[in-house]
Every structure is written in structure tokens, then in C-alpha cells.
N, C-alpha and C positions, 0 to 999 in steps of 0.2 A: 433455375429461377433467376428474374433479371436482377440487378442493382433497383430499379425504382419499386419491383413487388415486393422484394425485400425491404425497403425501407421504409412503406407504407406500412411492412408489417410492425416492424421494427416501432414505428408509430406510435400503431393502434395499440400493440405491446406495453406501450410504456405508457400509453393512456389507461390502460388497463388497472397496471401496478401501481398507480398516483391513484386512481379512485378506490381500490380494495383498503391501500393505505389512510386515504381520508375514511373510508368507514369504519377502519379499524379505529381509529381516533374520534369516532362520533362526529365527523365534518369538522373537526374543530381547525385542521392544519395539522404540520406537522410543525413539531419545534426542536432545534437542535441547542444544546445549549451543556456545559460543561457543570453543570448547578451545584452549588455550596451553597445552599441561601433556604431564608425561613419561606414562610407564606406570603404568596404572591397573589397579584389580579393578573386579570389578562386582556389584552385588549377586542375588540372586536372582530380579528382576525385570527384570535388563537394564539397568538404570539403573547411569551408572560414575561411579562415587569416587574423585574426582579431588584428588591433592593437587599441587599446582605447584611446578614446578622451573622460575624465570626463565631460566632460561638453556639451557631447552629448546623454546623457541618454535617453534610446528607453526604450520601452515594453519589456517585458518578457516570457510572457506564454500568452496561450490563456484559456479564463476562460468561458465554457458554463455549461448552467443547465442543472441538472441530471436528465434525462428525467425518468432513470429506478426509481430513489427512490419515482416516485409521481404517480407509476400503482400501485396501492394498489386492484382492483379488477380487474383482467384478466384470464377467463374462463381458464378450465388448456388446453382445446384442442388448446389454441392460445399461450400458454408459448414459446413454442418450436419456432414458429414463431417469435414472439414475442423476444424471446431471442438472434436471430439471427440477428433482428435488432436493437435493442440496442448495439449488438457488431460492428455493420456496425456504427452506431454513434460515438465509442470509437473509432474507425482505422480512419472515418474522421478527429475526434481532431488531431489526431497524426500525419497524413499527414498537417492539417492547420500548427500544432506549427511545425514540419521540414522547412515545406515553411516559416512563421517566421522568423524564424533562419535562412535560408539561402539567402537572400534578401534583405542585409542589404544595397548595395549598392543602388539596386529600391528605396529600405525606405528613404534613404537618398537624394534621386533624386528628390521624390516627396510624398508629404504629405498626399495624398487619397490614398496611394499606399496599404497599409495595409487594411483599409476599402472597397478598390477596388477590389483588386487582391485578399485576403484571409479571410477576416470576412464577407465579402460579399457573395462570392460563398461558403462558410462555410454554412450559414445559408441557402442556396438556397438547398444543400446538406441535410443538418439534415431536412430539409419541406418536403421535399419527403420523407425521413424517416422515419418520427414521419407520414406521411400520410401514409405509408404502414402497422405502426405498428394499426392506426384505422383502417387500412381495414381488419388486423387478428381476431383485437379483434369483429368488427360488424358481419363478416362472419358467426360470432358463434353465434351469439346471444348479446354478450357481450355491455356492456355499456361502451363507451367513452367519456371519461372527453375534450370537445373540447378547454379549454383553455389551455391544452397541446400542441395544436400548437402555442403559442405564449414562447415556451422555444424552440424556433427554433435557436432566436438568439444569439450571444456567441458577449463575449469582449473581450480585452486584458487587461493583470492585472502586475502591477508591481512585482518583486519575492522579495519586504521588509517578511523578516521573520516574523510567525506568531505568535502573541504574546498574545492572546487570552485563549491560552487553558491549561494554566500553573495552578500547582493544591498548589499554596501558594509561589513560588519561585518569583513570581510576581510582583510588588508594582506600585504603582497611574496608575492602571490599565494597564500597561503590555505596553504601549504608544509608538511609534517610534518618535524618533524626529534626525533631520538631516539627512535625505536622506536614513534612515537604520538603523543610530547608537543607540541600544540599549541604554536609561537611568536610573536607578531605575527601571529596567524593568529585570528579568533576572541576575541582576549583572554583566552584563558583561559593562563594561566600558574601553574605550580607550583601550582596549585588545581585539585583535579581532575581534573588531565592525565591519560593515559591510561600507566600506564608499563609499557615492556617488551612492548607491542604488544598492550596490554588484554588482558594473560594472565591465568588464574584466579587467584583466592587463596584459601587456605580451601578451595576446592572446593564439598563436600557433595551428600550424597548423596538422587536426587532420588527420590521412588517415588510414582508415579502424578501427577505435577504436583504434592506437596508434598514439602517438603524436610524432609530427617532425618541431622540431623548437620551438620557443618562450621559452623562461627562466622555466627550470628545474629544481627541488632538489630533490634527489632520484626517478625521475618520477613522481614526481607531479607539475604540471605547476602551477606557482605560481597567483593568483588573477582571475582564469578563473572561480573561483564555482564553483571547483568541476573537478575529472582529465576529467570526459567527456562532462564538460561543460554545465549542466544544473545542477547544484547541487552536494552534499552541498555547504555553505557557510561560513565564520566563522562564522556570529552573527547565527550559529543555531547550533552553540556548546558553552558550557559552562564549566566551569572548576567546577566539583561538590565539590569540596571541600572550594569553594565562594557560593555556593546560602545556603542560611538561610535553616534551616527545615521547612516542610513542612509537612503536614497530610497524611493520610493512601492516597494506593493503589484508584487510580481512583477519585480522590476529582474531582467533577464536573458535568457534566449532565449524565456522563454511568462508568458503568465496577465499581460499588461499593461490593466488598467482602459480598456474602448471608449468611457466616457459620459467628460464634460466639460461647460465650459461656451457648447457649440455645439452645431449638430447638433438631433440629438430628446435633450433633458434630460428626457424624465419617466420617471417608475419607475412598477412594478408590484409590491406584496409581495404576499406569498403566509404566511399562518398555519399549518403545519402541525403543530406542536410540536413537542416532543424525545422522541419515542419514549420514553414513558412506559409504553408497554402493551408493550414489551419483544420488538418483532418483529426478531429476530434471524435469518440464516443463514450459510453459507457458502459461499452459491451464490453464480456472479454470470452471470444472463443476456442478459446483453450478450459477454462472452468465451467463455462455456463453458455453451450454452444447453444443455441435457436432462443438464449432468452433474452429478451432485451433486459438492457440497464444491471448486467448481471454482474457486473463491480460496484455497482454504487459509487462511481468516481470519474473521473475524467480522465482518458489516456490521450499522451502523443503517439501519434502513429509515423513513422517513416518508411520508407521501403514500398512494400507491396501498400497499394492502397484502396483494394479491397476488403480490408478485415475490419468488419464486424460480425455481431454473433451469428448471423444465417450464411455466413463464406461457406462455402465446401473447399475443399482443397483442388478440383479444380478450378474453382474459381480465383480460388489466391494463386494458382501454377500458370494462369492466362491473364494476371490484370498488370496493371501499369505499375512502376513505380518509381519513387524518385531519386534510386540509386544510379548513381555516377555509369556506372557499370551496368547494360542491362542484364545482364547472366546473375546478376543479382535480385530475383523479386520477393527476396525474407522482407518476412516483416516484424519490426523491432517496435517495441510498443511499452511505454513506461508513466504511473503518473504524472499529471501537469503539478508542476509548482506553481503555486498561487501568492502572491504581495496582497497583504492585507491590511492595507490602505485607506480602505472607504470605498476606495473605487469597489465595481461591481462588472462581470463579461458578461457575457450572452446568456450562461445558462445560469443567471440566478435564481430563475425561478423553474428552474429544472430538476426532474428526477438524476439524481447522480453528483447536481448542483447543486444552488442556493436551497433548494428543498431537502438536503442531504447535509447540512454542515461543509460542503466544500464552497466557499465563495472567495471574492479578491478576483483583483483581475491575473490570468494568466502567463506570466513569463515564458517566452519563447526563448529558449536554450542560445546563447552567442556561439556556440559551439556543442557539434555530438560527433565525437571521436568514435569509429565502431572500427576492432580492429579484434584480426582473430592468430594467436599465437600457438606455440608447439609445448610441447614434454618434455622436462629434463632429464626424462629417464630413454626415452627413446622418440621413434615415427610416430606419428599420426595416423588417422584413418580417417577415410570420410564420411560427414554424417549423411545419415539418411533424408533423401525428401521427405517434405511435411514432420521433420522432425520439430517437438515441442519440447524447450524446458523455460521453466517458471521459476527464477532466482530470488531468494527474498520471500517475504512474507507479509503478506495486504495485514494479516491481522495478527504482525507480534505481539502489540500491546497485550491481546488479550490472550495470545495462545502462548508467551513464551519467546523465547529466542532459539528454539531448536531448528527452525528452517529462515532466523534473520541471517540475510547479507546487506549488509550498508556499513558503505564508508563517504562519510561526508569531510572535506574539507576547504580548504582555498588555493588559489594560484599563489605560489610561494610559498605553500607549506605543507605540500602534498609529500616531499621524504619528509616530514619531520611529525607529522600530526594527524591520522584518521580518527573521527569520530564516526562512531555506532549509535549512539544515543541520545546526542544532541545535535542542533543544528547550530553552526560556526557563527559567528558575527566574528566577517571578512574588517579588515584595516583599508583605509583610503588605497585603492588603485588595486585591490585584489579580489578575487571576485570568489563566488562557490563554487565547488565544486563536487558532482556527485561521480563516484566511480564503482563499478560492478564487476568483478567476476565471477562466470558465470561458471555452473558442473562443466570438469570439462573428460568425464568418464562414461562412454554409455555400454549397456548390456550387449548391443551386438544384435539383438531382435525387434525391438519396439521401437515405436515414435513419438509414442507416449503411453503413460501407465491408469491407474485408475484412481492414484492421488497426484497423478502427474508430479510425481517427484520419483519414484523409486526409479524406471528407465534408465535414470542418469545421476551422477553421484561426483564429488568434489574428489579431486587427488588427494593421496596422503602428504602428510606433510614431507617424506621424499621424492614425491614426483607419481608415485606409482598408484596402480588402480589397483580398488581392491573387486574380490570377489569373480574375477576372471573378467571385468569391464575391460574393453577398448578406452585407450584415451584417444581423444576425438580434436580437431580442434579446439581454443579457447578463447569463445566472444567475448570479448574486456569491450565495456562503453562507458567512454567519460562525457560529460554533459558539464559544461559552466555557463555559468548565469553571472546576467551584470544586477546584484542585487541590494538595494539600498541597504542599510545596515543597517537592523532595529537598536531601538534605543530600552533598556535595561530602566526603570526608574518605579522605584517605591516599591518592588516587589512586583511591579507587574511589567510588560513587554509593548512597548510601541510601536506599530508598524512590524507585524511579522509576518515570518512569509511561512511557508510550510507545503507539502506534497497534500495531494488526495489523497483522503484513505475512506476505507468504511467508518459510516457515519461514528458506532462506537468505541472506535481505535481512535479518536481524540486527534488524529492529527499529528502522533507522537513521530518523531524521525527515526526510528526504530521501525517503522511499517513499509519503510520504502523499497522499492521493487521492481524487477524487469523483466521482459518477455521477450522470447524470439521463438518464431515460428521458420524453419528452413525451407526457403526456394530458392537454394543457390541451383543454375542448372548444372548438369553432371559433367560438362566440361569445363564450368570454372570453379563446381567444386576441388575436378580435380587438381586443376592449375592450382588451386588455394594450398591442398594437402602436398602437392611436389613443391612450392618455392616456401614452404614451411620446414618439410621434411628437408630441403638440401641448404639450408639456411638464408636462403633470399628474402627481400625486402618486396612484394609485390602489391597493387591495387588494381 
């Protein structure tokens, strides 16, 4: 199928999921919004004007389990299926938390309103879901785990920032106390914090991804979380130049550094550059192959510049790409960072976009370092064509930190300070910095699995693979941004910037994440694994 049928589908696709969604909401619009607030109006577009009452603190997000992370055996003739509805489960959350958010005044009216009207018919939604997804996998033959219908149900979760997954910046265990306000947690104190459980202030009112009304400064509404209202917040920024040092890259359960100085010490880079020519989607055909808008977010694409969700893997083995090197047509694929300014890009009024809680204008990377290293415990092997893994996790917020990798920092304090769960506010002349490592152990048969994690598996903390994995290559990608510096004031965040996430992951830095799909060809894969394995420097 060519690129233009594709993306006419691709289209029609996402015209699709914008009107199922406005029905789902009665036409009203969708609304994203991070809501601590009493009863509200709304205006003529659906969009609600919200003025806050501290001392009416509501819900915040809606929190359901991850049905895909716990299919660990699903025949491949049922993936396709299969993967279609897992994404039918991701666009319900996203129509539940709109309805959420827009119904503050019902919420307010009446106390089952929430349980009645949207956590209710939520789970009645995901039952049939998760009952079509056992009727792909039986059809086939396949075994289904039937206590997967009891992750039908979904809650609602307060948005207290997450304080769990900090790799040393941390202290008496990373603990909230007062409604939000960081303490010996973070270092952030009385600067910043989050008060009253990062309820709105001001409000204002939003109409079509810009804002019209409620207190301003430079375009950023002051106390809302965030300029589109579900995120960030301040207590999930921190001034790096207060939090203590901390240990290497990844301290914690994933993303620990495989090279050293043993082993196969040579590296491999790769030039792709920073998506300059502005190949953006919201697809991601690794989770939710043939559906459109199947992240709900905005990716940078480098490398192959074929992938979106109808790519076949021929397709991504024959398209262009903007690596240095053509024997390189992977493709590397990670949320856009967004400045949240006032300004507004192209897709604000798009599914994945401004219709999604991700809005601001988009920051293009000053630099993306893609560079692939060895094992300190021995050689290499090479990976597989069309090899898939997926580092990180779109939805820690709400699933945990079992499958988070982030490390955020700045230039000049990269040995001294990663953070996992905040995002840095860099010092005059130092910029951000995101850095990823990626599994770098695979099983030796697959390309991907059917939670697309198990395949491949992070080294132990001596270098070595467990469970009889190959260690493979290790793709490390640092990305820095030249990015103004929010300003911290009253408890609330001016000018913030933050990654794409799904709409009810809030925007938390704890969600961020990276993709690579493998098209190295098999001659410069191989070159990659010889000037690794004999310790050379190669691109």
C-alpha cells in the first residue's frame, strides 16, 4: 500500500476517533484539564471556566490497569487483533478522563456522579473489550489468562506528584505531606510546592487549545497545571542546582549503563539529526499498528521516515532516511517536548494534540546523540531486522514505575544529578537534558513479544544477561534542548515545558520514553558489533 493510501487512511482514521469521541461527550468537546475545583460553567464550546475553591478538592485523572502489559503469550495470528483492541481500551480512558473534566458542575451536584456516569460505564466499556480481546486470542488456539477480566475496573487517582522513582535526589523515602507539598523529598520546599493537591487557580477559560480569560503572564495561566490544564505542575519541577548528587544514569529497577571498562568497550554512532524536516505523528506502530493516533501524543521521528501505524516492515526496510549513514534505516522515535508559553503549533486542534492536553509550541532537540555501546562482561551479538523495543513507559504515572526509564538532567550536571521524576530547571547557559538507556539483552528468537517488553530485558547490575538472553548492542540517546527556564512562583509554575504523554498521565516526567525499531543493514550491523566487540570508536 503506497504512503498517500496510507495516509488518507490514516486521515479518515483519525476523523473517525475525533467523532466517536465528541459522541462520547454528547458534542460538547473534549476538555483536558488537571481539575481541583468546585462548580463550574462552560462556555459555548464545551470548554469549563473554572474558578477554584481550595477547599473543594476533587479527583484528578483516571487510573486503570494495563491490560497490554499482562498478555505475555498471544499467538501472533491474534496481535493484529489484539492490538486493535488495546487501542480501543486507550481512546476509552481518554474519553472517561474528558468526561471527568468536564463535569464538574454534575460532580458537584452529586456524589455517585463520578462512580455513576464515568467509572461505571468505563469498566462496562473495557468488559467488552478485554472480552473481544479473549475471543482473538481462543479463536486461534491461544490460551487466555481469564483473571484479565477483573482489570476491567479503573479508579480515579489524585495528580500528588510522583515521588517514588528518584534515583538518590530523594530522602525519608520521597513522602508527600500536605496535600502535595514536597518535604525532604526532592528538595523542593516552600518554592514551588504544590499546595492544596495542585488545585486550579485562576482557572480560565480554554477555547480550542487557547486560553481566554483567567490571569496570564506571558501566556501562561497562572495555578491551572499546566498551560493546557492537565499538567505540569510546579512540585514536578525542581531547581537542579538544590537537589544533592546522586548516582549514575538509571539508579533503580531499569535503563542501567551495559558498557564499562571491560568487556567489548567500542561504540557505534549513528548521525541522524534532530528532526528538522518536522516528521511528526501520533501513531506508534510498535503498540497500535494500522490504528491511527494510537499514542495519543506527538512523536519525533528520525532515521527511517516511513513509520507510521500502516508501515510494514517492508516498507520501513525500503524508505529513506535521515541518517548520516545509509546502512542505517532504524527508526528512532520519542515524545516531542513542548514550551508552554502561550504559544500554540500546528496540532492544536488535533487528535493527539491541543484536543489531547498536549499543546505549546514544540522544541526541536539542539542535539540527538544516538550511539550504540558493548557489555562489560563480554561480545556482542547482532540484533535482529525489524527488531522492536520500547524503553520507558507512556503511562507511569498511572501504571507505577515497573517499566519507567528516565533520566532528566542539564549540561554540566549530567555526572553529578539524574532525575526520574522531576523535570530540572537548568541555570543560565545550561540546557536539558534527556538520556535513555535502552534493554540491552534479547532472548535470541523474537523481534518483538506481545507486551513488547519481555523479548528483551535490561542487564544485571554486573553486566550479565539473565535467563540465557544475548546481550545485544546498547542504544544510549541523549537529546538537549535550549529551554527557557520556568519560573517557580506562589506555588504555582510559569512557563513550563514538559514531554507528550497520554492525556491522563498528566504530563508527569516520569512518563517519558523511547522507541527504536531496527533497520540497520546486515553489513553495517555487522561492522557496528565488530568495532564494538574489538573496542573501536566507529560511525
Amino acid at each position: 500500500m503506497g504512503r498517500n493510501t496510507r495516509k488518507r487512511r490514516s486521515s479518515m482514521a483519525t476523523k473517525a476517533i475525533a467523532a466517536s469521541a465528541a459522541l462520547a461527550l454528547g458534542g460538547g468537546g473534549l476538555i483536558w484539564a488537571n481539575f481541583y475545583a468546585s462548580a463550574h460553567e462552560s462556555n459555548n464550546n464545551g470548554w469549563s471556566q473554572n474558578q477554584t475553591k481550595a477547599a473543594a478538592a476533587q479527583v484528578a485523572t483516571i487510573s486503570c490497569p494495563d491490560v497490554g502489559q499482562k498478555l505475555t503469550n498471544v499467538p501472533q495470528n491474534a496481535r493484529q487483533g489484539v492490538a486493535t483492541e488495546l487501542a480501543n481500551l486507550d481512546k476509552q480512558i481518554t474519553e472517561a478522563y474528558a468526561r471527568l473534566a468536564s463535569t464538574r458542575q454534575a460532580q458537584a451536584g452529586d456524589s455517585g456522579f463520578v462512580q455513576n456516569a464515568i467509572v461505571g460505564p468505563l469498566k462496562e466499556k473495557r468488559a467488552a473489550t478485554i472480552d473481544r480481546i479473549r475471543i482473538d486470542i481462543q479463536r486461534v488456539g491461544g490460551q487466555f489468562n481469564t483473571s484479565l477480566s477483573q482489570l476491567a475496573a479503573c479508579t480515579t487517582q489524585a495528580a500528588a506528584p510522583q515521588t517514588n522513582a528518584g534515583g538518590g535526589q530523594q530522602q525519608n523515602g520521597g513522602q508527600q505531606q500536605n496535600g502535595g507539598q514536597q518535604q525532604n523529598g526532592g528538595q523542593q520546599q516552600n518554592g514551588g510546592q504544590q499546595q492544596n493537591g495542585g488545585q486550579q487557580q485562576n482557572g480560565g477559560q480554554q477555547n480550542g487549545g487557547q486560553q481566554q480569560g483567567g490571569q496570564q503572564n506571558g501566556g501562561q495561566q497562572q495555578g491551572n497545571g499546566g498551560q493546557g490544564g492537565n499538567g505540569p505542575v510546579a512540585a514536578d519541577f525542581v531547581d537542579i542546582t538544590k537537589v544533592q548528587g546522586n548516582a549514575q544514569l538509571g539508579v533503580g529497577a531499569n535503563g542501567l549503563p551495559a558498557n564499562g571498562n571491560s568487556g567489548s568497550r567500542g561504540s557505534f554512532t549513528t548521525k541522524c539529526g534532530t528532526n528538522a524536516n518536522k516528521n511528526h505523528n501520533t501513531d506508534n506502530v510498535i503498540v497500535a499498528p494500522g490504528v491511527a493516533n494510537g499514542a495519543h501524543h506527538l512523536h519525533d521521528y528520525v532515521g527511517n521516515q516511513s513509520n507510521d501505524a500502516f508501515a510494514s516492515d517492508q516498507e520501513l526496510a525500503a524508505a529513506q532516511s535521515t541518517c548520516q549513514n545509509q546502512g542505517d534505516k532504524s527508526s528512532y522515535f520519542w515524545p516531542v517536548l513542548r514550551l508552554q508559553n502561550g504559544q500554540q503549533d500546528f496540532d492544536q486542534n488535533n487528535d493527539g494534540g491541543g484536543k489531547e492536553g498536549n499543546v505549546g509550541k514544540i522544541l526541536q532537540a539542539s542535539q540527538a546523540q544516538i550511539k550504540f555501546v558493548g557489555n562489560k562482561k563480554g561480545n556482542v551479538v547482532a540484533m535482529p531486522t525489524a527488531l522492536r523495543i520500547i524503553t520507558g513507559d507512556a503511562k507511569a504515572f498511572v501504571n507505577g514505575n515497573a517499566n519507567a526509564n528516565v533520566n532528566w538532567s542539564c549540561t554540566g550536571f549530567e555526572n553529578k544529578v539524574q532525575l526520574h521524576d522531576k523535570y530540572p530547571i537548568c541555570p543560565q547557559g545550561s540546557q536539558v537534558v534527556r538520556t535513555t538507556d535502552f534493554q540491552s539483552c534479547w532472548d535470541g528468537q523474537n523481534i518483538d513479544s506481545a507486551n513488547h517488553r519481555t523479548h528483551v530485558s535490561f542487564v544485571q547490575a554486573d553486566g550479565t544477561c539473565a535467563n540465557g538472553f544475548k546481550a545485544i548492542p546498547q542504544l544510549q540517546v541523549r537529546l538537549v534542548y535550549n529551554v527557557p527556564a520556568p519560573k517557580l512562583q506562589n506555588g504555582t509554575v510559569v512557563n513550563p515545558y514538559a514531554v507528550d504523554t497520554f492525556p491522563e498521565n498528566l504530563h508527569k516526567p516520569i512518563t517519558d520514553h523511547n522507541d527504536f525499531i531496527n533497520f540497520f543493514s546486515q553489513n553495517t550491523m555487522n561492522k557496528m558489533v565488530n568495532c564494538i566487540n574489538t573496542g573501536k570508536k566507529c560511525q
